[in-house]
Structures are given as structure tokens and as C-alpha cells.
N, C-alpha and C positions, 0 to 999 in steps of 0.2 A: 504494500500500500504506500504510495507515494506521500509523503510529508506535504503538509501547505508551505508555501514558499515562508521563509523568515521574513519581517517586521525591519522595513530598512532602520538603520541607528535616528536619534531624535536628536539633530545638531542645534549648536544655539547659533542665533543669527539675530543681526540689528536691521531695525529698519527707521528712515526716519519720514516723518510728515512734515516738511517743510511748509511753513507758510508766509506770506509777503502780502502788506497792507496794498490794497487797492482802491481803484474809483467808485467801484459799490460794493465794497465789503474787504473779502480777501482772497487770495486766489492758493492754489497746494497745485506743489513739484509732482510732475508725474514724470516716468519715462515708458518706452515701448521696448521690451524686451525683444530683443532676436528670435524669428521663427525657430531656428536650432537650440535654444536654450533647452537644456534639460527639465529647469523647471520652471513652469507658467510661461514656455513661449508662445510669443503675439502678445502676449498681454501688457495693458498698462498697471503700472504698479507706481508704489514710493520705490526711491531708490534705499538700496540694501541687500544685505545677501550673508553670508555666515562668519561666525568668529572664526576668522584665524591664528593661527600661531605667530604669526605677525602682530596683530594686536596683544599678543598677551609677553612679547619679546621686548626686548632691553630700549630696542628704538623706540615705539611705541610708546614707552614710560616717559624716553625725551621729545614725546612731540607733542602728546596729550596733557592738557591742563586738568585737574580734577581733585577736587578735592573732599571729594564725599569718599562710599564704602571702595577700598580697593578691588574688593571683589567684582563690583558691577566696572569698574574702568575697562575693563578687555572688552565687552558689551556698547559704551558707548564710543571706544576707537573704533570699533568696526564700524558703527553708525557713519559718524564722520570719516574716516576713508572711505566708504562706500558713493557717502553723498560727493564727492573730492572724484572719485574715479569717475563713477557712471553718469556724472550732471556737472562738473566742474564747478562745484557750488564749496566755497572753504568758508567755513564759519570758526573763524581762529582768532588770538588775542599775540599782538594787537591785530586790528580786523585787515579783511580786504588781500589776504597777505598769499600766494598760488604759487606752486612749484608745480612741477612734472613727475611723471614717474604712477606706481602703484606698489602696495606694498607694503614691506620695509626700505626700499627705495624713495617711496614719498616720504614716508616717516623722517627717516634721515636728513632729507635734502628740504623739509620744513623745519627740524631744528637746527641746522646749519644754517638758514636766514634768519637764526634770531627769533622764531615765531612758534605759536602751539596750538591743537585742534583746541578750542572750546569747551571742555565735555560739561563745564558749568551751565554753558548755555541749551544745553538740551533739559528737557523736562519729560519723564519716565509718565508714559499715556496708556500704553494695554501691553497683556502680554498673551501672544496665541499660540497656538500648539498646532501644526498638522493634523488632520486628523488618521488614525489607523487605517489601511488601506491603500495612502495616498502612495507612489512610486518614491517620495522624499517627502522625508519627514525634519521639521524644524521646531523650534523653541524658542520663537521670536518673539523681543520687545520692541515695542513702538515707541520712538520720541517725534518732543515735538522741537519743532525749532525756528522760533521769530527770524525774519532775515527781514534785511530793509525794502522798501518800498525801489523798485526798478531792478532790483536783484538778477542776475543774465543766470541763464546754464547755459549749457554745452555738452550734447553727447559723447560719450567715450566712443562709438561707430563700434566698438568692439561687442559689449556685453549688451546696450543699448543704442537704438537706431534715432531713437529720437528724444529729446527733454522740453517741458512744456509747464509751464504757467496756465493754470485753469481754474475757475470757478468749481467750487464741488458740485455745486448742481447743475452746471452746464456738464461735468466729468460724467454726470451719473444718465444725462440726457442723451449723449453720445452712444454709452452704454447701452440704454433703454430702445435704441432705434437700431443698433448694430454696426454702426460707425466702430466702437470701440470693443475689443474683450476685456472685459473689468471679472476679474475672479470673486468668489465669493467675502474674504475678507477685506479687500481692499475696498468692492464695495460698502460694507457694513460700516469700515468706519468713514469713508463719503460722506454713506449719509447720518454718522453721528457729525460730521464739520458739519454738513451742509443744514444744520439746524439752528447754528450758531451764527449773529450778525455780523462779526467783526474776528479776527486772528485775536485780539484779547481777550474776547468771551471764549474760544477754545482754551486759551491758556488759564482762565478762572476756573474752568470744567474741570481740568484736568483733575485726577484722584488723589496725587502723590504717588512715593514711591511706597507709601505704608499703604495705601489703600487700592492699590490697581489688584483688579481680580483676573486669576487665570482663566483663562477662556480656552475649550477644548472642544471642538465641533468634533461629530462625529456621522459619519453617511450610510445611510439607509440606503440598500440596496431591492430594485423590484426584480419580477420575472424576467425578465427582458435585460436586465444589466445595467439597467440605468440607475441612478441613485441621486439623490437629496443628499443636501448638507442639512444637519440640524444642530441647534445650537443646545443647551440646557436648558431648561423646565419646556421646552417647544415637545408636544405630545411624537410619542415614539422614538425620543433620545435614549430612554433605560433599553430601551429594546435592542437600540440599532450596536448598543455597546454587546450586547453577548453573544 
């Protein structure tokens, strides 16, 4: 009798929700991942992707400003190098400050100008889990992060084909008619921004870092193969777990 296949490993990974004051309201960093991505290609997402051993290495320590739990700093370098790689977006002290490279490459060649990622300025918003089944599984935090008003990205052409400045409810509009692939969590928290007037009322939202609740979807599958994502207390979650 053949074995069910193993349960891929659950990696930790940062993501952030970048956001920038606008003419009616605020707008959030999206990018469009590569068709060949392994995971979620075509899709738009925040930029982010998994802790490396980079982040949690010697460079790292000299490029990252932080001065909260050390344990969570490898969590938010990944954040900001990701946002740094995939959208050219460096939220560093002092500000405005971009090298080249990826890495422990960037790392380096940011603290050799004198300068460091921010991780003070990120603020700890959700933390979500893949859920069982999926082909990659992750253990992602969500931050947020105030950028100024006019703020540019810039695709990496590599990991992401495109970086954009958007309304979350124009984000979710695009979505709605099939303009855009928006996966399940990236929509859910859309539309928790897109509830909020202004990039200050998301950062008043925000829970902390003592109060963010883990969030673990899990998918229902029917006859036919298809399956629902369901979240907790959403009827047929206890189910879709056994």
C-alpha cells in the first residue's frame, strides 16, 4: 500500500504591506509574480518570500536597525530585503539610502554606505500559515510599513515582472472582473485595508505584536477535486482538518 505523499516543511517567511498616502486615501505595493514561480505564479501579491540564512547571518545584524525581541529581527530583514529586491523600495535610516545586489550582498554593501534597513519602522499586522495540502507551505508575518507620499518601485524583472501602486479596492476590482489573480490571503487582507480611510487608520488597526492572532486556513476538498479555502469558526473548518 502506497504511503500518502509527506506534508512539504512549514518555512517562515516575511511579507510586507507597504503603504503610501494619496489623493483619496492610500494606495498598497503590489507586484506580479513570474508565470514560472513555484509558488503563486501570475499572481499579484505584497512583496516577500522566506527567511533566509542570510537574514539571520553576521551581515544582516550590520545592516538591520532593531531594537525590539532579537528573535523576531531575522523575520523583519527578510521583510525589508524582500521589499529592497522584488520592488526597489529601501525603507532605511537614514532614509532614501539604495545599493544593489541581493542577499548578503545587499546587506553588506548597505552597511558599507553608512546606512541600515529600518526594522523599527515596520509594525507586526497578521500572521498566516499555508494551509495542509498546499504544494509549499509557509509561516508568514505580515508588516506594515508607512512610506512617503510619491514613493517609486521598480521590478527586480527576475522574481517579479511588475511593481505597482494601487488602491485596495481598485486591487480587489481588478481581481473581481479577472484583470488580476489575487490569491486567497492576499485578498482577505485587501479587503481588511480597503475598509480603512486613510494608511493611519490601518496603522491604528493594527493589533501589536502581543495581540496578532494566528490564522491557519484550511481546504475543503469536493468530489471533483476542487476545494474551498476556509478560515476558523467558517462552518466545515473542524471537518476539512481531519
Amino acid at each position: 500500500m502506497a504511503l500518502p505523499p509527506a506534508e512539504p516543511p512549514v518555512r517562515p517567511a516575511s511579507t510586507v504591506i507597504a503603504l503610501r498616502p494619496a489623493r483619496a486615501g492610500f494606495e498598497v505595493l503590489l507586484v506580479h509574480r513570474t508565470r514560472a514561480a513555484a509558488f503563486m505564479g501570475d499572481a499579484r501579491v505584497f512583496p516577500g518570500g522566506a527567511v533566509d540564512d542570510a537574514d539571520r547571518g553576521p551581515a544582516a545584524w550590520r545592516a538591520v536597525r532593531f531594537s525590539g525581541d532579537p528573535e523576531e529581527r531575522p523575520w523583519r530583514a527578510a521583510a525589508l530585503r524582500e521589499l529592497a529586491e522584488e520592488a526597489g523600495v529601501f525603507l532605511t535610516v537614514p532614509a532614501g539610502r539604495a545599493v544593489p545586489g541581493s542577499g548578503v550582498p545587499l546587506y553588506a554593501a548597505l552597511a558599507d554606505s553608512g546606512a541600515a534597513f529600518d526594522a523599527d519602522g515596520l509594525v507586526y499586522f497578521s500572521n498566516w500559515v499555508t494551509p495542509r495540502g498546499a504544494p509549499r507551505r509557509f509561516d508568514a508575518r505580515f508588516y506594515l510599513a508607512l512610506l512617503p507620499a510619491g514613493t517609486t518601485c521598480a521590478p527586480d524583472r527576475a522574481e517579479v515582472t511588475e511593481a505597482c501602486w494601487v488602491e485596495p479596492a481598485e486591487a480587489l476590482r481588478r481581481a473581481a472582473d479577472g484583470r488580476w489573480r489575487v490569491e486567497f490571503p492576499t485578498r482577505k487582507h485587501l479587503e481588511a485595508l480597503a475598509a480603512h480611510p486613510t494608511a493611519d487608520s490601518v496603522l491604528a488597526a493594527a493589533p501589536g505584536p502581543n495581540g496578532v492572532v494566528r490564522v491557519e486556513p484550511r481546504l475543503a476538498f469536493d468530489a471533483e477535486g476542487g476545494f474551498r479555502v476556509l478560515l476558523p469558526a467558517e462552518p466545515g473548518y473542524d471537518e476539512a482538518g481531519e
